[in-house]
C-alpha positions in Angstrom: 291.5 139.1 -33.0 292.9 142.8 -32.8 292.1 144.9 -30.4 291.4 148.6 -30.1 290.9 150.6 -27.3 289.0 154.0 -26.9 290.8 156.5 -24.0 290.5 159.8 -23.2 289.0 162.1 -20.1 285.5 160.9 -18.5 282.7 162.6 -20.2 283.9 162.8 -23.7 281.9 159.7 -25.3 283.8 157.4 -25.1 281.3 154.9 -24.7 278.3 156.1 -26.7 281.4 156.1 -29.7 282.0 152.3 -28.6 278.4 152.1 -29.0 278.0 153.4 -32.0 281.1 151.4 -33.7 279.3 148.0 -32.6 276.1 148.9 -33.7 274.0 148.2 -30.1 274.0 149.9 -26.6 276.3 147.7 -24.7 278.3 150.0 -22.3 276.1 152.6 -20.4 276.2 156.1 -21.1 275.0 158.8 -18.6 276.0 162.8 -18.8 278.0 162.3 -16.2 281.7 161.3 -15.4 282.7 158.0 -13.5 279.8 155.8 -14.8 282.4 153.7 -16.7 285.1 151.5 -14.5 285.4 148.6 -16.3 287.1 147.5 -19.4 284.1 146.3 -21.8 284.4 144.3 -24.8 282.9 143.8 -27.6 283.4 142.9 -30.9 283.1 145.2 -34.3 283.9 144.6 -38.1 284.0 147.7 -40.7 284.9 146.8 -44.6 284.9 143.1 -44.3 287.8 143.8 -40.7 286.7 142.3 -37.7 288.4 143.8 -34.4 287.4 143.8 -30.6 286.3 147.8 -29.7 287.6 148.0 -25.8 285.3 150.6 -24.0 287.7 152.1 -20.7 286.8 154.6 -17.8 287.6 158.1 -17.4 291.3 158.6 -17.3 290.0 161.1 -14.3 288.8 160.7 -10.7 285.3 160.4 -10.6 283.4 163.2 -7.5 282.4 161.8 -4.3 283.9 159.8 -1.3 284.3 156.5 -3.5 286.9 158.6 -6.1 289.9 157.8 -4.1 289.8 153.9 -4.3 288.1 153.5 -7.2 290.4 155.7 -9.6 293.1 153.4 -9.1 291.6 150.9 -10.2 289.5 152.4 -12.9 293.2 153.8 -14.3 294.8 150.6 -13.8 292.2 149.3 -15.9 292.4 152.1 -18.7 296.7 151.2 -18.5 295.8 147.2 -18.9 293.7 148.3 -22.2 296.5 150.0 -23.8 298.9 147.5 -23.5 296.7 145.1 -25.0 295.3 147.4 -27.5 296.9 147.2 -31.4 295.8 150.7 -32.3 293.9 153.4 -29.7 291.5 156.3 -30.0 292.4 159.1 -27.8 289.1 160.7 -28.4 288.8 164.4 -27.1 286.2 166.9 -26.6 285.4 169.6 -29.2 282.9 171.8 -27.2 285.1 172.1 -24.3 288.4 172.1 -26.4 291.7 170.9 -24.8 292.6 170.8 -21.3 295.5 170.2 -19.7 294.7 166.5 -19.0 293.9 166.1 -22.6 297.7 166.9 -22.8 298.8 164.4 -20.1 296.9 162.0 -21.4 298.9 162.9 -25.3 302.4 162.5 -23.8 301.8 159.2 -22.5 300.1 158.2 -25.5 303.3 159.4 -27.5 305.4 156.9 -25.6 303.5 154.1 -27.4 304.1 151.9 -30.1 301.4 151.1 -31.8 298.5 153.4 -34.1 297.1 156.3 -32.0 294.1 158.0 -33.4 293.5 161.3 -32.4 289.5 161.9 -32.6 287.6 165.5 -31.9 284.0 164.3 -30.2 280.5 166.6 -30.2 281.9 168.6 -33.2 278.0 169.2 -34.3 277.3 171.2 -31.2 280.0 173.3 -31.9 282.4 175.5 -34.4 285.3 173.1 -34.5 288.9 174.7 -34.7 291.5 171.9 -35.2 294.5 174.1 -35.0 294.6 173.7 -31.4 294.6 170.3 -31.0 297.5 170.0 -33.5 299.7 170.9 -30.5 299.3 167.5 -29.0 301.4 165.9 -31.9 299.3 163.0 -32.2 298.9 164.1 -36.1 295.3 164.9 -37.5 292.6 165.1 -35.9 289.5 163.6 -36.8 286.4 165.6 -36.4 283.1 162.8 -35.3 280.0 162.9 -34.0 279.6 160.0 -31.6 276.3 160.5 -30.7 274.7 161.6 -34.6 277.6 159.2 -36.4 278.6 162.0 -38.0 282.6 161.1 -40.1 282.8 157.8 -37.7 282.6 156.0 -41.0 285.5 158.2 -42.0 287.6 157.4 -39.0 286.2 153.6 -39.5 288.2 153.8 -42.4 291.2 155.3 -41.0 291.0 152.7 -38.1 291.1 149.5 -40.0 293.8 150.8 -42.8 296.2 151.3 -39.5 295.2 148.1 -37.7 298.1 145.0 -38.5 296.7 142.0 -40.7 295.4 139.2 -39.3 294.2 136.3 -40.5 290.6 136.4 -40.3 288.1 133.5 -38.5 285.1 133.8 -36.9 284.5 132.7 -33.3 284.7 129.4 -32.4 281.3 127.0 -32.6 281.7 125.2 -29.4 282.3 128.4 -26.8 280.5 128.5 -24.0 279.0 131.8 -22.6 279.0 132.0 -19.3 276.8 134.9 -17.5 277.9 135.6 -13.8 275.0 136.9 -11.7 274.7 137.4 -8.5 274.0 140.4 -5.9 276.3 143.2 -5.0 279.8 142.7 -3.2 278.9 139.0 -3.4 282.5 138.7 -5.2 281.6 138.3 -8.6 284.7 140.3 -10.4 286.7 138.4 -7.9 285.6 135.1 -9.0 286.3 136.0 -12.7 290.1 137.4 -11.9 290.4 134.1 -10.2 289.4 132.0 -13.4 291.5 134.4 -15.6 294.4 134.7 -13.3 295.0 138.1 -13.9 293.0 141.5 -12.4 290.4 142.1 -15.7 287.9 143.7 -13.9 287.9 146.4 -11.0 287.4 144.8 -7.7 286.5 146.8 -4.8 284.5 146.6 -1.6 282.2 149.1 -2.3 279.3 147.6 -3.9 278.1 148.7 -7.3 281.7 148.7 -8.8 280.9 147.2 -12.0 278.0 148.9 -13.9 278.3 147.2 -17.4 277.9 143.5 -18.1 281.6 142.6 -18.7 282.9 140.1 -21.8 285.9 138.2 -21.7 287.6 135.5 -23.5 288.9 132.5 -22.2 290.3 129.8 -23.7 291.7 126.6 -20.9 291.1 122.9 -20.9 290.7 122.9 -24.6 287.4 124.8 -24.7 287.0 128.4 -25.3 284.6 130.7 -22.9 282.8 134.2 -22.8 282.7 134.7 -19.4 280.4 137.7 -18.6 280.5 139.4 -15.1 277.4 141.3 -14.9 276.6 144.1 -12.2 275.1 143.1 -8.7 271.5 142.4 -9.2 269.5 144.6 -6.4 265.9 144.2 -5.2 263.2 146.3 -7.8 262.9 148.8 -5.6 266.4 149.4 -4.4 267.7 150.2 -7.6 267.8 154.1 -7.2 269.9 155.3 -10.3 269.1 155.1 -13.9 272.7 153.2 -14.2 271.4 150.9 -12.2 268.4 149.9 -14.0 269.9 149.7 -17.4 272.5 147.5 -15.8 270.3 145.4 -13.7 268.7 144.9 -17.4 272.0 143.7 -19.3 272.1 141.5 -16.4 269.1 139.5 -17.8 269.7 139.4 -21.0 273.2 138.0 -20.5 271.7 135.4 -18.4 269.3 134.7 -21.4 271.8 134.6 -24.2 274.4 132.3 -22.0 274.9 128.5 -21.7 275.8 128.5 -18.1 274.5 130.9 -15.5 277.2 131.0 -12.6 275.2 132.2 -9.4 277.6 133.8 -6.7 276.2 133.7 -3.6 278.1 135.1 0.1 278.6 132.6 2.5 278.9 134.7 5.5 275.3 135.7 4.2 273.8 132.8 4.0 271.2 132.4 1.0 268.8 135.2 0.9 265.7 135.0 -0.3 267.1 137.6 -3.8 269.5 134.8 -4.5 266.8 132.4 -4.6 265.0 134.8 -6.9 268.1 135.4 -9.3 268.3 131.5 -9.2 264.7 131.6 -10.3 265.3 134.3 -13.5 268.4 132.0 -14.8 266.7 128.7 -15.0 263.7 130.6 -16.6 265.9 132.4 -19.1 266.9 128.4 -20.0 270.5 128.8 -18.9 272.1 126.1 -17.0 272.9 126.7 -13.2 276.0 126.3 -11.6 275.5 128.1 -7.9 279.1 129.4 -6.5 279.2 129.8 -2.3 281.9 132.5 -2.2 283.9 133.3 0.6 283.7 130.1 2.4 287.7 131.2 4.0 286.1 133.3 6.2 283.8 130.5 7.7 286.8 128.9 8.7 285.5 125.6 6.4 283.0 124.9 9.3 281.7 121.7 7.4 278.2 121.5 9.8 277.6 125.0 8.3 278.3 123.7 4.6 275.9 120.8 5.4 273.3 123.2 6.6 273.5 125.5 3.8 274.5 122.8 1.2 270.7 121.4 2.4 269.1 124.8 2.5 269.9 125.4 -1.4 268.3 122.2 -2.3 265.3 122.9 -0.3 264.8 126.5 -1.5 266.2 125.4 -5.2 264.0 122.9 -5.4 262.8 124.4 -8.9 266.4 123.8 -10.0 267.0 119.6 -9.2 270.7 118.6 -8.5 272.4 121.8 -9.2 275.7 121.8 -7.8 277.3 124.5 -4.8 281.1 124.2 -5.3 282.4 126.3 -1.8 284.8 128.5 -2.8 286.9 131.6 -2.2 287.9 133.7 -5.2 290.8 135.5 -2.5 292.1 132.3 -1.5 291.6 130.1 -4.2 290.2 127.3 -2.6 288.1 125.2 -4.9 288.4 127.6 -7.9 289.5 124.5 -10.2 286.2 122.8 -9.7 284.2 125.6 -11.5 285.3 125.6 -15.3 285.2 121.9 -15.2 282.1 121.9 -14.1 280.6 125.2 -16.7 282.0 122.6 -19.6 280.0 119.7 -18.7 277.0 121.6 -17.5 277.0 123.0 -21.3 277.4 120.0 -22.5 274.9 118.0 -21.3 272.5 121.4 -21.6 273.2 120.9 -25.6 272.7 117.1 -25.6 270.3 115.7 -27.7 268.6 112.4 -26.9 267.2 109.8 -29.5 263.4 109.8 -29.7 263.5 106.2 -28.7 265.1 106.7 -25.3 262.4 109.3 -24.6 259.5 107.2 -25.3 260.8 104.3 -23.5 261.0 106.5 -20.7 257.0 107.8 -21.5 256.0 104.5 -21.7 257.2 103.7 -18.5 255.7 107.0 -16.6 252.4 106.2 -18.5 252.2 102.7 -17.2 253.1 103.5 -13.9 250.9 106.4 -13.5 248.1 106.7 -16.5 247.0 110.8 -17.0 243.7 110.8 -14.7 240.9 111.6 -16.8 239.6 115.5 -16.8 235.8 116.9 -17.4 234.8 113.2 -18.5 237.6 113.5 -21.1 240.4 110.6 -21.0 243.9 112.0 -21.7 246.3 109.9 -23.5 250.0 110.3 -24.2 251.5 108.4 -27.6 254.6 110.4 -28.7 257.7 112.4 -27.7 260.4 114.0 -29.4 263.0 116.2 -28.9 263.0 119.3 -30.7 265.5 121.8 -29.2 268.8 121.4 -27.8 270.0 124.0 -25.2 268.0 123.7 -23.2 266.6 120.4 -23.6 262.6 120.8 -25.2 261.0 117.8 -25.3 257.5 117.7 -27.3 255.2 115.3 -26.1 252.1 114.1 -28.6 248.5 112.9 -27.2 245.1 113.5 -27.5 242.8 116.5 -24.9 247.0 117.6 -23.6 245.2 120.9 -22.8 243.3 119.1 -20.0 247.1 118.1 -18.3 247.0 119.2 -15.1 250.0 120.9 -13.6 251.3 118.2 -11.1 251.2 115.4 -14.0 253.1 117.5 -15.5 255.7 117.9 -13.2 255.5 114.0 -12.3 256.4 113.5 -16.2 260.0 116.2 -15.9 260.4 114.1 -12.5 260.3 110.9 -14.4 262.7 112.2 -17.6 264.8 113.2 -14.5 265.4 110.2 -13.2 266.9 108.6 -16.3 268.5 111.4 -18.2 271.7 113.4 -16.7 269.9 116.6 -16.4 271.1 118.0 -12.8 271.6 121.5 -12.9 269.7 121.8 -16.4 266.5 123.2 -16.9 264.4 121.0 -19.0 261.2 122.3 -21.1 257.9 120.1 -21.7 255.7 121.1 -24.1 252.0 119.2 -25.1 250.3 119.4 -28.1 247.9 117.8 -29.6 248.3 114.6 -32.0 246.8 115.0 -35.7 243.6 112.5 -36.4 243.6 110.5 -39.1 240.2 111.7 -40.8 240.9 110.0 -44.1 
């Protein structure tokens, strides 16, 4: 896969342009600087070229008391995305014209080896004049409308003609998404620099850092992984900023598209009742649940305070049977080799799919040991179940007045499929319907 990144000063559009080049609202765009820290990822394809579009922050400090921490790290970012990059759009402001960091940003971008592709933004709210920004020597610059698509298809064109060949593929079959949820400052972006081994994402102690969902590749132990780092999940109505909500959002629907949820949880904390909650909203989004207790270095590996939590989460998860609470510490990394290991078999057994005859041997045996109780004078009877969905498991089950099923029968039935399948940590769905009748 090549990789192209978009740079330039905050504010230009660079992200709604690394929106509108992979055709859905993945980064977050805001009129204002700083709203962009992370490197995003996502892929794109333009006349039969597939490529990865890197979104980066502002090479500026964002305003306010955070600026002097964060810009670091946003910039160290931006740096790590242009070495990785095989071609870059410097894109540029056309209503406010060139500035003198539009310049800095030129000369460094002169020192590189690679295509540079030097792109005029918001040219339809204003008489563009090229001549100026001639003078930064990147060649031609190309005139676009991010936010009206206005000669990105041009540029598009441009883009791929300058990009090196590659062999083309598409992404491998068995990969396993991974969504990483979990409050704020919990240690998320920690936990994934720690799998990856390298700083990817901007890791601070001011919560809210990361505001997009992040994707990365991994590939290790012979499996390849999109691991997504998602922004700290905050209560409803503690999400002040319209960032927040639209993050808080991606969050959910990463959880939804992903194999594995990975639940990051503080151990100094304890588990609060919103990490029970975000627990909840993974295993109903059908996800897989592997629940991280970060920071366990700074409880000194107190192993009565492990038991106690370790049996807190199975009391409180009880929604979730047998899913697994590695202790770990992404700054340390103590236990960090238990997690992939366990993300591949979680996904693994969450795509299984088991023979119809093993499922009604186990039916058969619930049945007899505990027959449906009649309902309204009406007897319920069971006959059939089949699989009918892998990922997660759905299991259709067959009989006659299902509708009447009261809800703790049909708990004692996923209890019972439980106990003979290896589904810890896997959310399993039951579904009744009723059985044709043979009228003929």
């Amino acid at each position: 896969m090549r990789y192209v990144a978009i740079v330039g000063r905050p504010n230009v559009g660079k992200s709604t342009l690394f929106n509108r080049i992979i055709g859905e609202r993945r980064a977050v765009v805001e009129d204002r600087p700083g709203v962009t820290r992370d490197r995003l990822v996502a892929e794109a394809q333009w006349n039969g070229k597939h490529f990865a579009m890197i979104d980066t922050g502002g090479l500026l400090p964002p305003e306010g008391e955070e600026a002097d921490e964060i810009v670091q790290l946003v910039l160290q970012q931006v740096h790590i995305a242009m070495e990785q990059a095989d071609a870059i759009l410097f894109l540029t402001d056309g209503v406010s014209g060139l500035t003198t960091v539009d310049e800095e940003i030129a000369q460094e971008l002169r020192s590189q080896h690679k295509p540079v592709l030097l792109v005029v933004n918001k040219v339809d709210r204003h008489h563009f004049a090229p001549y100026e920004f001639y003078s930064l020597g990147l060649g031609e610059p190309h005139a676009i409308s991010a936010e009206h698509g206005t000669g990105v298809g041009d540029l598009l064109d441009q883009l791929v003609a300058a990009l090196p060949d590659e062999e083309e593929g598409s992404p491998p079959s068995d990969q396993i998404a991974v969504a990483i949820v979990g409050r704020p400052n919990v240690g998320k972006s920690s936990l994934l620099n720690a799998l990856l081994g390298e700083e990817r994402v901007v890791v601070s102690s001011i919560a809210g850092t990361t505001r997009d969902a992040i994707d990365t590749e991994l590939s290790a132990m012979g499996r390849h992984f999109r691991l997504i780092d998602t922004a700290g999940l905050r209560r409803p109505g503690r999400i002040l900023e319209k960032t927040e909500r639209y993050s808080a959002l991606r969050a959910k629907r990463s959880l939804e598209g992903a194999d594995v949820g990975l639940l990051v949880v503080d151990a100094t904390a304890g588990l609060l009742d919103y990490d029970v909650h975000i627990a909840g909203m993974a295993w109903e989004s059908g996800a897989a649940l592997l629940l991280a207790v970060n920071k366990w270095d700074a409880m000194q590996g107190d192993p009565r305070h492990a038991d106690r939590l370790s049996a807190e989460i199975r009391k409180r998860l009880s929604f979730a049977p047998g899913v697994r609470t590695p202790f770990i510490s992404a700054v340390t990394g103590r236990h960090i080799s238990e997690i992939l290991p366990a993300i591949i078999e979680l996904a693994d057994l969450r795509r299984r799919h088991f023979s119809s005859s093993l499922l009604n041997e186990v039916l058969r045996a619930a049945v007899q040991l505990t027959p449906p109780p009649s309902e309204k004078g009406r007897r319920i009877r069971l006959s059939y179940v089949t699989q009918v969905i892998d990922g997660p498991p759905t299991f259709v089950v067959f009989g006659r007045h299902t509708d009447l099923l009261h809800f703790s029968y049909r708990r004692f039935l996923e209890n019972r499929f439980r106990e003979v399948l290896p589904l810890d940590g896997i959310p399993l769905r039951l579904i009744f319907r009723e059985e044709k009748r043979d009228i003929s």
